[in-house]
Backbone bond lengths (Angstrom), bond angles and torsions (degrees), N, CA, C in turn:
res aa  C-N    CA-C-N  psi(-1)  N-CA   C-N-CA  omega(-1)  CA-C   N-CA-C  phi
1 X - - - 1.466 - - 1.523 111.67 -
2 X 1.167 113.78 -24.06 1.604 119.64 -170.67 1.859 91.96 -77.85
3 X 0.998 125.42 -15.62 1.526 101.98 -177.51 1.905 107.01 -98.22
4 X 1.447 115.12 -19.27 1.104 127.04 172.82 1.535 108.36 -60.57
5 X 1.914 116.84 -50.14 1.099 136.87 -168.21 1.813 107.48 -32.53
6 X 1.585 80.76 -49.36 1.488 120.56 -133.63 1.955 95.18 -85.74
7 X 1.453 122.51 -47.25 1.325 133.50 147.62 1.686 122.47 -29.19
8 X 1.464 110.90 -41.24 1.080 131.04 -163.87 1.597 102.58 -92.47
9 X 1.284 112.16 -61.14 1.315 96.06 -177.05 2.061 112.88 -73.05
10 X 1.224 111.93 -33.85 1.653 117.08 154.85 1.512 91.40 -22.59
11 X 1.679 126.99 -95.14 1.309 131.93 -166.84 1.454 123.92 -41.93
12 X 1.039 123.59 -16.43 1.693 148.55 -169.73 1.606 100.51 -72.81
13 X 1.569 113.40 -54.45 1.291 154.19 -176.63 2.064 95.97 -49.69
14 X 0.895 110.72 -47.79 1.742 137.62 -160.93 1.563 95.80 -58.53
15 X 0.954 125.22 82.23 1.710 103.02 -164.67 1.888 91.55 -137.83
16 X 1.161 99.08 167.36 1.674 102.34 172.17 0.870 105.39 -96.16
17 X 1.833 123.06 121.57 1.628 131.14 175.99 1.306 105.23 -130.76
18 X 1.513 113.55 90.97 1.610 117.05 170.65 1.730 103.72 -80.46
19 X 0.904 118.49 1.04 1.618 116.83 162.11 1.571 123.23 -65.97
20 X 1.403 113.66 -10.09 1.379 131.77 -162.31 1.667 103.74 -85.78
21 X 1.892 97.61 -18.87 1.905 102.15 -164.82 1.607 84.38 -92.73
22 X 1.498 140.32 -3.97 1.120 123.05 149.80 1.558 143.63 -81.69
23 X 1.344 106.95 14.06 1.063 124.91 -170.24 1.740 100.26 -95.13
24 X 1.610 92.25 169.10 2.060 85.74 173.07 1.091 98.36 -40.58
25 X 1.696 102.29 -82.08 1.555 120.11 -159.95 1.196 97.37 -14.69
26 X 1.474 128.41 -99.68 1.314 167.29 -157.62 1.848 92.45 -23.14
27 X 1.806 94.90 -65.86 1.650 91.95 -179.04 1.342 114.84 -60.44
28 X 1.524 136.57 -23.03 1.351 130.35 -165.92 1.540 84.86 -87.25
29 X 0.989 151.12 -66.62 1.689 146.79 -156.11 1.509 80.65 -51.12
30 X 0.964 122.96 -59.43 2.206 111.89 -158.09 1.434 89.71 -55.00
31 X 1.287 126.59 -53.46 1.473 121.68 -149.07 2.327 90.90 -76.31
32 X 0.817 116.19 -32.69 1.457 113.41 -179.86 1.747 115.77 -70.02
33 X 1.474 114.64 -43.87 1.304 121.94 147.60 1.491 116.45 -35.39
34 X 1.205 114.19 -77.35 1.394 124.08 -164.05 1.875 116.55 -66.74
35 X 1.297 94.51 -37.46 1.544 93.44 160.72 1.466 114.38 -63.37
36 X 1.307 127.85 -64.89 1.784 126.73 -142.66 2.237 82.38 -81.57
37 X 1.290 132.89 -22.33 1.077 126.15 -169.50 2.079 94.20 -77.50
38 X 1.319 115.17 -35.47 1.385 126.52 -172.74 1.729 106.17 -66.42
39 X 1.341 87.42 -50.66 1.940 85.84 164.48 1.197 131.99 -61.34
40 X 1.575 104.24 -37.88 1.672 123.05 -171.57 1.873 98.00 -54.50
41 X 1.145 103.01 -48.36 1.441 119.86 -171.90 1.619 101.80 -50.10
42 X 1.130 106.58 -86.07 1.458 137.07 -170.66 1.561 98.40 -43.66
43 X 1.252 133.75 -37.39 1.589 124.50 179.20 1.428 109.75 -85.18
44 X 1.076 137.72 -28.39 1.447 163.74 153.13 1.342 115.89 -27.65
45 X 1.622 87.66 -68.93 1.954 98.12 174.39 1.457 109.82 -88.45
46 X 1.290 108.52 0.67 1.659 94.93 173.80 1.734 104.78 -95.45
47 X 1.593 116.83 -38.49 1.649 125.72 167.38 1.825 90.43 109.46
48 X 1.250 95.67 -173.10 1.395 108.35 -169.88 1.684 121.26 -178.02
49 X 0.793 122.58 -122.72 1.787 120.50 166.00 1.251 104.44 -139.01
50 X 1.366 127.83 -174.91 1.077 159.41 -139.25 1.928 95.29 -137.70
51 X 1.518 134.66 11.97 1.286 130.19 148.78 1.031 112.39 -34.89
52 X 1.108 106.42 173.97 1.699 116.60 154.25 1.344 113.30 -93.60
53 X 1.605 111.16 -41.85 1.640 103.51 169.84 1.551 117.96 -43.78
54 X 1.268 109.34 -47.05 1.539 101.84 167.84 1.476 142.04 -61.48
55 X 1.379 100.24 -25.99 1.776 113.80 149.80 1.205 105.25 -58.42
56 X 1.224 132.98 -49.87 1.483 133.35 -139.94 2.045 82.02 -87.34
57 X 0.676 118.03 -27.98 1.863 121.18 178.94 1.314 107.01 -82.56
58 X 1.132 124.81 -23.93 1.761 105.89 -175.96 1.209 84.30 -122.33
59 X 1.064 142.77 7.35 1.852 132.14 152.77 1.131 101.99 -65.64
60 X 1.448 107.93 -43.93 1.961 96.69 -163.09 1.355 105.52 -92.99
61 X 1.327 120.94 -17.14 1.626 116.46 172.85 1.730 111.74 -52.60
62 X 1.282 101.93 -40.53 1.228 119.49 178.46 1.327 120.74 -73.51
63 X 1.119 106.99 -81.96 1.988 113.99 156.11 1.739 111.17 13.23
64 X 1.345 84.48 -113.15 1.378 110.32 164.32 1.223 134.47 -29.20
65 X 1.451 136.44 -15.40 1.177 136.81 -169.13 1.639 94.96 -105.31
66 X 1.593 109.70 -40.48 1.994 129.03 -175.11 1.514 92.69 -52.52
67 X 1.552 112.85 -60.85 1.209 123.41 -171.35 1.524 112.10 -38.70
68 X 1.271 110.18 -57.84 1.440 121.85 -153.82 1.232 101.70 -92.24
69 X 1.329 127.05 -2.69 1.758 111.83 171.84 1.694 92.39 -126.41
70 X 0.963 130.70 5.82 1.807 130.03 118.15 1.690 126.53 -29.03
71 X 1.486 95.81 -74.81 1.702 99.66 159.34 0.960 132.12 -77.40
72 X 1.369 120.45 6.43 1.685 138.19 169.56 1.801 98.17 -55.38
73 X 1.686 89.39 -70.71 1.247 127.17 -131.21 1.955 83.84 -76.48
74 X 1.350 116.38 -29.67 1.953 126.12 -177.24 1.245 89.05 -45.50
75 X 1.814 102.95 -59.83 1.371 102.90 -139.30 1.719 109.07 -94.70
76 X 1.111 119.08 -6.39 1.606 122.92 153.65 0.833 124.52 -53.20
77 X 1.860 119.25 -42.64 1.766 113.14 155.68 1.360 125.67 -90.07
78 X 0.829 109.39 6.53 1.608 123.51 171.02 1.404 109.02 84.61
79 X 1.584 112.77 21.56 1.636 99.10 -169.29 1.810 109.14 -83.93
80 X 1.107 117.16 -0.09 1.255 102.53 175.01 2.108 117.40 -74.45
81 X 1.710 104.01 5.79 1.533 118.18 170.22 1.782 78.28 -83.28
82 X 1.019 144.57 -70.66 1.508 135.15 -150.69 1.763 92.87 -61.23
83 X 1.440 124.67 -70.70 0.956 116.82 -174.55 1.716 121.83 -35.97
84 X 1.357 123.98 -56.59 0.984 127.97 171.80 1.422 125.01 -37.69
85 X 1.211 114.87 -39.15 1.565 116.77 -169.12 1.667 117.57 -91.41
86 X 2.027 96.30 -37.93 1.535 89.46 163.80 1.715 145.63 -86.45
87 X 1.933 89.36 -26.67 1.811 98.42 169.47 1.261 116.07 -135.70
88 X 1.380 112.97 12.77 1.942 91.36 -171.46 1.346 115.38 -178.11
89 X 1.202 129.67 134.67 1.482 130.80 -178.83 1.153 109.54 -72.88
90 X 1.964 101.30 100.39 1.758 76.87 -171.67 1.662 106.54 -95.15
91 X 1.450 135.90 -6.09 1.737 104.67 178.94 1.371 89.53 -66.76
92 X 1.398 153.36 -39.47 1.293 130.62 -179.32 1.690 108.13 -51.36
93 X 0.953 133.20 -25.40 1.608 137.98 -170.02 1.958 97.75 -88.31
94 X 1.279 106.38 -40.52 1.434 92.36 -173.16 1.600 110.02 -94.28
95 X 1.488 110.36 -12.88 1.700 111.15 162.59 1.891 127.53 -61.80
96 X 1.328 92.42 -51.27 1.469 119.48 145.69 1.694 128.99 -17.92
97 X 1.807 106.86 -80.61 1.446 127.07 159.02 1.503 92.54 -43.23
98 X 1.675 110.13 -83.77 1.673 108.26 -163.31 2.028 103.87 -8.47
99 X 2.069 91.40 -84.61 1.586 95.16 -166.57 1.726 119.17 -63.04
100 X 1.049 118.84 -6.02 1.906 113.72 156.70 1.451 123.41 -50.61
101 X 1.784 90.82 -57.72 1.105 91.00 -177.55 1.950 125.12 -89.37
102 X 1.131 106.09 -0.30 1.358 104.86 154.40 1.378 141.49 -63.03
103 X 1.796 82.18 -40.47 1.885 98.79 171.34 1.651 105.06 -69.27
104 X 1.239 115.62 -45.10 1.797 120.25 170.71 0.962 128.29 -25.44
105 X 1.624 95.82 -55.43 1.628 126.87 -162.65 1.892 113.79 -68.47
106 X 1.798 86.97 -57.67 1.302 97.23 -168.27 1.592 104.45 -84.85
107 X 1.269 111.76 -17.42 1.717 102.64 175.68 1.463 117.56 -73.71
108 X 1.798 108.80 -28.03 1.751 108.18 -176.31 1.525 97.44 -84.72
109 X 1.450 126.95 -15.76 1.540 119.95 179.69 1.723 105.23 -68.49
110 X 1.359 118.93 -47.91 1.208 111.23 -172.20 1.891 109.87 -87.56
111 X 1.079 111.04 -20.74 1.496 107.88 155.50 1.792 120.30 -54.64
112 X 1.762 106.61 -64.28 1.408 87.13 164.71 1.673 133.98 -67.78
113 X 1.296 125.47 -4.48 1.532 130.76 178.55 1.963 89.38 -64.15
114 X 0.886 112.00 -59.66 1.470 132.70 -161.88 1.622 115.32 -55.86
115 X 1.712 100.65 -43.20 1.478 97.11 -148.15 1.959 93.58 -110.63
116 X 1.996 102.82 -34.39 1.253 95.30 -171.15 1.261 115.92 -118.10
117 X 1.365 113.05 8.39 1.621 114.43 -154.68 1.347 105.18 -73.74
118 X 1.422 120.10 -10.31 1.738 116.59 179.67 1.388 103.76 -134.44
119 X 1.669 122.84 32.97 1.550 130.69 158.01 1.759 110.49 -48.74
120 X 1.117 117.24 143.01 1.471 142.61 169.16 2.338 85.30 61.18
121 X 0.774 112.62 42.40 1.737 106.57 -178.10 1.521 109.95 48.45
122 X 1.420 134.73 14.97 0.994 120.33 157.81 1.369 135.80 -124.39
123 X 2.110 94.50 99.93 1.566 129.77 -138.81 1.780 71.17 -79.95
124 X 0.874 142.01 -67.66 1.717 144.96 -150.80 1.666 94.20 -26.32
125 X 1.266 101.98 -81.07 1.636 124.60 -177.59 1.333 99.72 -43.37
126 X 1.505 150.68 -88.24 0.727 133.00 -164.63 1.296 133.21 -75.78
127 X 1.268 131.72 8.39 1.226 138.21 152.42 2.016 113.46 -67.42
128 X 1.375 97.95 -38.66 1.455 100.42 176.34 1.933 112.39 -70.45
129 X 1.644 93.17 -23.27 2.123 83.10 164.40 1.237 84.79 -98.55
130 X 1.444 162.16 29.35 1.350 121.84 142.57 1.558 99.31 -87.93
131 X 1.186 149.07 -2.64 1.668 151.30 -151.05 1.744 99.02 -81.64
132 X 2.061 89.72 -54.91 1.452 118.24 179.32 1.100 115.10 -80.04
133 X 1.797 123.90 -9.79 1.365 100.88 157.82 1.515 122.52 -91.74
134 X 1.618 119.82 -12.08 1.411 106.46 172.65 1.121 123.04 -83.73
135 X 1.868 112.75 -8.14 1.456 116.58 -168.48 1.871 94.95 -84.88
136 X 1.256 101.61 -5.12 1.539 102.24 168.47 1.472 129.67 -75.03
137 X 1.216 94.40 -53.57 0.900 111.60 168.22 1.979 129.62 -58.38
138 X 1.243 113.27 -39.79 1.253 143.70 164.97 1.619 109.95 -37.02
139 X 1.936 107.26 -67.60 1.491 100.65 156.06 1.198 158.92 -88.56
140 X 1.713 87.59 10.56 1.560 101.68 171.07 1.816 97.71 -80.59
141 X 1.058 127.81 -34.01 1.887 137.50 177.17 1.015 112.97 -49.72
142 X 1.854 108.79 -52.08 1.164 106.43 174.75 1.427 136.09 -60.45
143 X 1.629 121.26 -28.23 1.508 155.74 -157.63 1.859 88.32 -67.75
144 X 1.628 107.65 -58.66 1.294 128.45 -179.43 1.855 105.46 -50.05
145 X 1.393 110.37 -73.42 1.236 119.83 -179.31 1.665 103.37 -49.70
146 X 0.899 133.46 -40.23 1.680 130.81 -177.81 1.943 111.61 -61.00
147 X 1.946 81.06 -47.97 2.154 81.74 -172.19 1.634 87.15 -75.49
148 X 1.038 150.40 -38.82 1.472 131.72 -149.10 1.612 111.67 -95.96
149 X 1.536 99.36 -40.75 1.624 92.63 176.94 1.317 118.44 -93.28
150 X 1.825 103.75 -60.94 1.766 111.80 -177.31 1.443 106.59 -52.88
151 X 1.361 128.06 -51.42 1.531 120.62 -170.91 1.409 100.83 -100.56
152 X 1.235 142.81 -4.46 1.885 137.88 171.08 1.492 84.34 59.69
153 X 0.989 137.39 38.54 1.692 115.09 137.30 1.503 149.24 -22.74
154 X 1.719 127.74 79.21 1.255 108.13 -141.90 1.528 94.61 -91.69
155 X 1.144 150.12 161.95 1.224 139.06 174.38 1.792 103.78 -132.82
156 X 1.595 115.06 154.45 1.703 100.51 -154.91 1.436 89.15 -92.94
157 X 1.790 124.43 1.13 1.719 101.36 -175.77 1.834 89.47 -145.81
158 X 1.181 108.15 -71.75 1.881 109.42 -162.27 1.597 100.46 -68.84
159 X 1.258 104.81 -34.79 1.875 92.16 178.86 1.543 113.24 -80.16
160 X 1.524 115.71 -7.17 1.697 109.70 166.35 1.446 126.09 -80.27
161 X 0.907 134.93 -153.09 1.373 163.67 161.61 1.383 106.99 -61.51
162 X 1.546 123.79 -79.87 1.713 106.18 172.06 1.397 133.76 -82.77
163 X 1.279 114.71 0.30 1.726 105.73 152.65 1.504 98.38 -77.32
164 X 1.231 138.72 -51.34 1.488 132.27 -174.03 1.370 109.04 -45.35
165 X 1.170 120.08 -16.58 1.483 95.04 -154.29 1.844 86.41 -109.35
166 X 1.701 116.31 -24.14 1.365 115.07 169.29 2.293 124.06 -57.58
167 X 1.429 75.56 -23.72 1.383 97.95 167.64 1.070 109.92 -56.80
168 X 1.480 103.41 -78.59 1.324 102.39 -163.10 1.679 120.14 -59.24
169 X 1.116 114.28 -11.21 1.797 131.97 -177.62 1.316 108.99 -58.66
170 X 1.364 93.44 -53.30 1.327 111.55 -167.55 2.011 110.36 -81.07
171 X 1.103 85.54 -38.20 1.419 86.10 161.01 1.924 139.08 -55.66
172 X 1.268 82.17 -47.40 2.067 114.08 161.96 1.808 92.65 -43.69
173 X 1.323 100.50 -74.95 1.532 104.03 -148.62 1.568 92.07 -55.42
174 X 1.493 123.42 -62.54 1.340 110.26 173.44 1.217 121.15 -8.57
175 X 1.233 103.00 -87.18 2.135 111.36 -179.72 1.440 87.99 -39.17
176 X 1.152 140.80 -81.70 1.672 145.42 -139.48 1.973 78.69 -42.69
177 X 1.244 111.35 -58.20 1.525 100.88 -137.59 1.653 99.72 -82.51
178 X 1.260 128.31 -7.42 1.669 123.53 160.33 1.063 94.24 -80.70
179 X 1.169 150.73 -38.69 1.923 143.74 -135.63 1.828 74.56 -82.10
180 X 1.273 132.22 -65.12 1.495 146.62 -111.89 2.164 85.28 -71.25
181 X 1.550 99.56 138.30 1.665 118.83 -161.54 1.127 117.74 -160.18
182 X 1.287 136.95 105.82 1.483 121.63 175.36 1.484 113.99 111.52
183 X 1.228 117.09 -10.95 1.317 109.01 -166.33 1.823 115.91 -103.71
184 X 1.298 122.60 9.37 1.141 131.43 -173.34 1.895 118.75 -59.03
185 X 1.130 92.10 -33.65 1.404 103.64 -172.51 1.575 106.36 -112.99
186 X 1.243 117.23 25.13 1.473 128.73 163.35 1.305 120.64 -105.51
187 X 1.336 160.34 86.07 1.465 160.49 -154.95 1.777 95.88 -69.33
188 X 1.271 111.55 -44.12 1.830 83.94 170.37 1.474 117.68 -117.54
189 X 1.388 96.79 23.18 2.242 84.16 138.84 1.304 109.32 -90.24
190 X 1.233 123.70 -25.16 1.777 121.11 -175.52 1.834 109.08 -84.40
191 X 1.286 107.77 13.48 1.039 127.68 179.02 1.755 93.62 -104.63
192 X 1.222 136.73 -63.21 1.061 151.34 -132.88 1.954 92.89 -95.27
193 X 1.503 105.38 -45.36 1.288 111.83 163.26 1.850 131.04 -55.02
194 X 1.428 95.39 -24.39 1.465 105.24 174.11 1.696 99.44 -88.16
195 X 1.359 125.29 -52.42 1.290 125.64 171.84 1.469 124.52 -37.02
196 X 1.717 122.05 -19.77 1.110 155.45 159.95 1.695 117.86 -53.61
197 X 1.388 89.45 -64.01 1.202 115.34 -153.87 1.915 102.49 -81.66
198 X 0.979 117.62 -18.14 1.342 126.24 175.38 1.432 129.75 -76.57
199 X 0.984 101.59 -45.47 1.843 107.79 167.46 1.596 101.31 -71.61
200 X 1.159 140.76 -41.25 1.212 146.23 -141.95 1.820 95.44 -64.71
201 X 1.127 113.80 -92.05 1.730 121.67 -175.73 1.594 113.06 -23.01
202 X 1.585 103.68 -44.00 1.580 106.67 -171.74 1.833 107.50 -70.41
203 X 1.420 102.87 -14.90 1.882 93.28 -164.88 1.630 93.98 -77.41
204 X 1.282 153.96 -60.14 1.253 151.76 138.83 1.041 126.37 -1.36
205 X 1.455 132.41 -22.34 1.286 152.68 177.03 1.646 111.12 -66.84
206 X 1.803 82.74 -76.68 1.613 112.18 162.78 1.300 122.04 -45.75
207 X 1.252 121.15 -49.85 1.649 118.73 167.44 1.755 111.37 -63.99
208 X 1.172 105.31 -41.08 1.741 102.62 170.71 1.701 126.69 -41.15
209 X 1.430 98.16 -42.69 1.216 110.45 -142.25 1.641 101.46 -100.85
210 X 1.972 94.97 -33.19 1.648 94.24 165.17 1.898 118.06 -79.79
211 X 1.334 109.07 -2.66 1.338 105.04 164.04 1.457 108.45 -88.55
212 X 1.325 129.75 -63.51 1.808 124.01 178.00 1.525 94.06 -37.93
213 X 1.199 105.43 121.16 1.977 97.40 167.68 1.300 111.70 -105.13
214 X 1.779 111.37 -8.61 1.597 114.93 165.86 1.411 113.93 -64.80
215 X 1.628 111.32 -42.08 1.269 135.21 -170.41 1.734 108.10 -46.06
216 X 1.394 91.11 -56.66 1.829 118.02 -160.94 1.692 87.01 -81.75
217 X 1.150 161.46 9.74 1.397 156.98 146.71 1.359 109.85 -88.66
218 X 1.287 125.29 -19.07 1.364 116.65 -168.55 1.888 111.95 -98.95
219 X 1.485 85.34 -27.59 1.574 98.70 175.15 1.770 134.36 -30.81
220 X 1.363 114.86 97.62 1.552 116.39 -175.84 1.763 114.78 -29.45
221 X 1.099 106.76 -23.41 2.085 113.91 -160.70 1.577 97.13 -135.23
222 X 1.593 96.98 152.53 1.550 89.69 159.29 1.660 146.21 -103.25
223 X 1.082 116.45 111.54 1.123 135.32 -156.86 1.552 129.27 -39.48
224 X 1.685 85.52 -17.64 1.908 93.68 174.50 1.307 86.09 -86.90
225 X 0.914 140.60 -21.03 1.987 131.68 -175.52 1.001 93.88 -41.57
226 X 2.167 98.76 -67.74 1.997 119.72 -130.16 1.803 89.23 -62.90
227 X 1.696 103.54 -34.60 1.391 90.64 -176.50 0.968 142.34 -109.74
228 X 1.268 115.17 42.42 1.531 152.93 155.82 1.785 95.80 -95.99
229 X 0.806 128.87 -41.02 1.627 109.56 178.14 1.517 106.26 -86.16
230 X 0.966 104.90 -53.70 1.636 96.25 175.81 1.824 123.95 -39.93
231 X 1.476 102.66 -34.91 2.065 117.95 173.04 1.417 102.14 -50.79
232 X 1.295 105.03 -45.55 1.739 118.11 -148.10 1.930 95.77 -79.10
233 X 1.667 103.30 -41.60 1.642 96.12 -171.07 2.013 106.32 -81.89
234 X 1.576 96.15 -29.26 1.692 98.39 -179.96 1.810 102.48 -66.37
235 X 1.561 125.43 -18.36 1.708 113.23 -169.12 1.940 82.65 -95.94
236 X 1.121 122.03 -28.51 2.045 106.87 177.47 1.641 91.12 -70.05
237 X 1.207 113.85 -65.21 1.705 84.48 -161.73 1.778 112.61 -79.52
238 X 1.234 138.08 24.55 1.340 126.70 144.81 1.458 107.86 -95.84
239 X 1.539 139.56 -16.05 1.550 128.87 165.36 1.442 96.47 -79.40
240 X 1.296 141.01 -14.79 1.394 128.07 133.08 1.551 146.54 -21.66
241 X 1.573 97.16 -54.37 0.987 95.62 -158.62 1.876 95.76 -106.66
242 X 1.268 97.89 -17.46 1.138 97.35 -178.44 1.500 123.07 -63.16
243 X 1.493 107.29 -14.11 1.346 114.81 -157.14 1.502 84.81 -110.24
244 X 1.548 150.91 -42.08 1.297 158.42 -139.34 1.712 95.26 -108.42
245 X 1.400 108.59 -44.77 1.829 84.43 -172.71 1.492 121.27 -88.03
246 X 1.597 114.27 -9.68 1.521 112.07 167.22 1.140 120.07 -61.40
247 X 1.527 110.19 -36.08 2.022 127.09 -168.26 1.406 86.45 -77.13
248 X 1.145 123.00 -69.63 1.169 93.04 -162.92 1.538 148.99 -104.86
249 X 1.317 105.14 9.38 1.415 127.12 160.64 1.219 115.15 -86.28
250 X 1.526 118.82 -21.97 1.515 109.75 167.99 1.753 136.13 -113.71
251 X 1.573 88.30 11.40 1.534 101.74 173.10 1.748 105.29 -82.45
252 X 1.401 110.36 135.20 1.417 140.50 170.09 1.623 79.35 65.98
253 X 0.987 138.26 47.85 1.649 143.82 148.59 1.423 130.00 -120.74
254 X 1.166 112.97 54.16 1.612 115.43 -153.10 1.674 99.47 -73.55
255 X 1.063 121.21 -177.79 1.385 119.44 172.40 1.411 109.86 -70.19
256 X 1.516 122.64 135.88 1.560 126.50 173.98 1.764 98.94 -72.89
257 X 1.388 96.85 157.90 1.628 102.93 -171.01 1.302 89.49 -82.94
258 X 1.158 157.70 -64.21 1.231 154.34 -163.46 1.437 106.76 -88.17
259 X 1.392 112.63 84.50 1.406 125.32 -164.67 1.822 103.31 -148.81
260 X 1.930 120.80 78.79 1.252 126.89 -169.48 1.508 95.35 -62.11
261 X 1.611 104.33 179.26 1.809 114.91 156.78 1.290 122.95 -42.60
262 X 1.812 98.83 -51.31 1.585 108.94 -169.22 1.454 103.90 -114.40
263 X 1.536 104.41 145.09 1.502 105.71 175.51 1.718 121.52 100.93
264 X 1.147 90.93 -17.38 1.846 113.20 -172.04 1.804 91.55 -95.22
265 X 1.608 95.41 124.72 1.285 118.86 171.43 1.575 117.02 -68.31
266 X 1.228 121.17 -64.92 1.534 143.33 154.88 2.106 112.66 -28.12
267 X 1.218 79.94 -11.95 2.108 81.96 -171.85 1.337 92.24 -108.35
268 X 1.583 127.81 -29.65 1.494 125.74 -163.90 2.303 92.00 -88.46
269 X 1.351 73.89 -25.24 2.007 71.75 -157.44 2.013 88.97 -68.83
270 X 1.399 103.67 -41.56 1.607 102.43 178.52 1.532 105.99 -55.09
271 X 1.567 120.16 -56.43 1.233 107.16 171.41 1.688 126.83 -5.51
272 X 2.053 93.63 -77.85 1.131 89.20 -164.79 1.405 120.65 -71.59
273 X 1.704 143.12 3.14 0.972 127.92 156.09 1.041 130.28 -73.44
274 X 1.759 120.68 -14.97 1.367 119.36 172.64 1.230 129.34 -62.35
275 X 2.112 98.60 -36.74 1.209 122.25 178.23 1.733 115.43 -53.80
276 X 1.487 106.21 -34.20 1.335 117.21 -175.57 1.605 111.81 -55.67
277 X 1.314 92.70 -62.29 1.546 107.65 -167.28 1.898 100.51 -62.41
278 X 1.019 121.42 -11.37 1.654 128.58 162.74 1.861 110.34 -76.87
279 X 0.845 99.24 -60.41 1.409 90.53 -179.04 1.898 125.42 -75.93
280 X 1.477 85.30 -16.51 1.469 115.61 162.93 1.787 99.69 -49.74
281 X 1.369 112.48 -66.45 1.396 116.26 -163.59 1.277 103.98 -84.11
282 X 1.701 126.08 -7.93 1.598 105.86 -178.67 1.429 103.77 -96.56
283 X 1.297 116.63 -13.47 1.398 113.71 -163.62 2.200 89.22 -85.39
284 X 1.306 112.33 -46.82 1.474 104.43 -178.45 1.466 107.61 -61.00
285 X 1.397 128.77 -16.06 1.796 126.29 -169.54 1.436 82.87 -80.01
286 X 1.293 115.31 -57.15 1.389 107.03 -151.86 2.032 100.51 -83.51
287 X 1.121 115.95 17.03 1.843 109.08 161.47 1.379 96.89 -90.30
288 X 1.490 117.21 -64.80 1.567 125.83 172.57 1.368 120.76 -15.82
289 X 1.416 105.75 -55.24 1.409 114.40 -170.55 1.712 116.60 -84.57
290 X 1.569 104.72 -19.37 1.274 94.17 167.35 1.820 117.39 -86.52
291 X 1.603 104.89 -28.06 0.734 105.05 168.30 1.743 133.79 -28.13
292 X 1.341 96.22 -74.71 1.645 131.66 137.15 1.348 106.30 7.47
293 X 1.321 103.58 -90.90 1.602 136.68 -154.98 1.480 108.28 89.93
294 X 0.737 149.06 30.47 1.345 164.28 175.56 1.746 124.44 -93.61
295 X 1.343 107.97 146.57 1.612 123.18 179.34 1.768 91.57 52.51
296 X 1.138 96.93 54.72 1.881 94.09 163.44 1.826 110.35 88.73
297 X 0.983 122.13 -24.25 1.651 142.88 -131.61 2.108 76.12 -93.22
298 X 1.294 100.23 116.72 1.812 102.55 157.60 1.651 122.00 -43.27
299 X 0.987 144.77 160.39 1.167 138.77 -175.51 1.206 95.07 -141.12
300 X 1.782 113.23 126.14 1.887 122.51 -135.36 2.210 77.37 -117.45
């Protein structure tokens, strides 16, 4: 009866508290809504291209705002007490969201400063959605800086060290996979693109599965193993690729002399090798460290 008790009063807990949208929290989610929805607008009615960086900007204008008045809306009825008890840690789930969408936020703000802020020559207008995209970005940073420093929020996976660092992985490949240009008619960049494309699905997995904590008990194998093998095959195919897409996307391709920040094909294709050799080194920190067992990291 004590575990029935215990369900019951959990559910008791479940109540509607619109008093909660007066709280920081509560006011910073309105003000993060209302900003990235204020941009969404404003880039929209101004237009843009058909990039992908520009998908990748009104995805996250959008994204991010659904998300966050999603967890608005949990924690107004209090169901993230139900959530918590039957599948999932959620301030680890909403510490998590917080730093995604910061990296989202503040990476499509300085992408559009860069790429659109002076599209069709009218720098006025679009400098005023780049204002609203860093001020977006700004309080999604802050959201982070509040759970980690002002309140020391410890979280047992996305607010540590190795969900952070799965974050950030997954984040890398993102950029890698809008940056990616030029390589269609190369048999080993489309090699190098699949080498890409393989780690990618499983890092989302792994973050899934270390948030469900019902999920991660029920599991046939053990999971610090799968992901200890999975480190070892994602660091061969980025010393892969690292070594295959410079040679050959940039042999007899030197930089064109008239080649700006924005707009230059040759700066996006460099991108993505830089990007490589980044995720190159987070994906080997983070084998090391599990290796290790160290800074939080399971020891497989």
């Amino acid at each position: 009866m004590g575990i029935i008790d215990s369900i019951k009063d959990t559910l008791s807990q479940a109540v509607f508290t619109p008093s909660s949208l007066l709280s920081g929290r509560g006011g910073l989610h309105m003000a993060q809504i209302i900003l990235s929805l204020v941009t969404f607008v404003l880039a929209a009615f101004r237009g843009g291209s058909s990039h992908t960086y520009w998908n990748y900007a009104m995805f996250t204008w959008a994204f991010c705002p659904i998300m966050t008045l999603i967890i608005t809306i949990i924690e107004m009825f209090k169901l993230d007490i139900v959530l918590n008890l039957f599948c999932m840690d959620w301030s680890d789930f909403t510490t998590g969201m917080a730093m995604s969408s910061t990296l989202m936020t503040v990476s499509v703000a300085i992408i559009y400063a860069n790429f659109y802020a002076c599209l069709k020559l009218a720098c006025l207008y679009g400098w005023i959605v780049s204002i609203f995209a860093f001020l977006c970005g700004m309080v999604y940073t802050f959201e982070v800086v509040k759970d980690k420093i002002l309140d020391k929020k410890e979280g047992k996976y996305l607010a540590a060290l190795p969900g952070f660092f799965k974050v950030l992985e997954a984040f890398i490949s993102c950029m890698i996979f809008i940056s990616l240009t030029g390589y269609r008619d190369k048999p080993a960049l489309i090699i190098c693109v699949i080498a890409y494309i393989i780690p990618f699905p499983i890092l989302p997995l792994i973050i899934a599965t270390n948030i469900l904590k019902k999920l991660k008990k029920c599991l046939p194998f053990n999971l610090d193993r799968f992901v200890f093998i999975f480190l070892v095959i994602s660091v061969v195919l980025y010393i892969f690729t690292a070594i295959m897409w410079p040679i050959f996307m940039f042999r007899n391709n030197p930089r064109p002399s008239d080649c700006p920040p924005s707009f230059c094909i040759w700066a996006i294709q460099f991108m993505v090798a830089f990007l490589t050799y980044v995720n190159l080194i987070l994906f080997t920190l983070d084998l090391i460290f599990t290796l290790l067992g160290i800074c939080g990291f399971s020891k497989t």
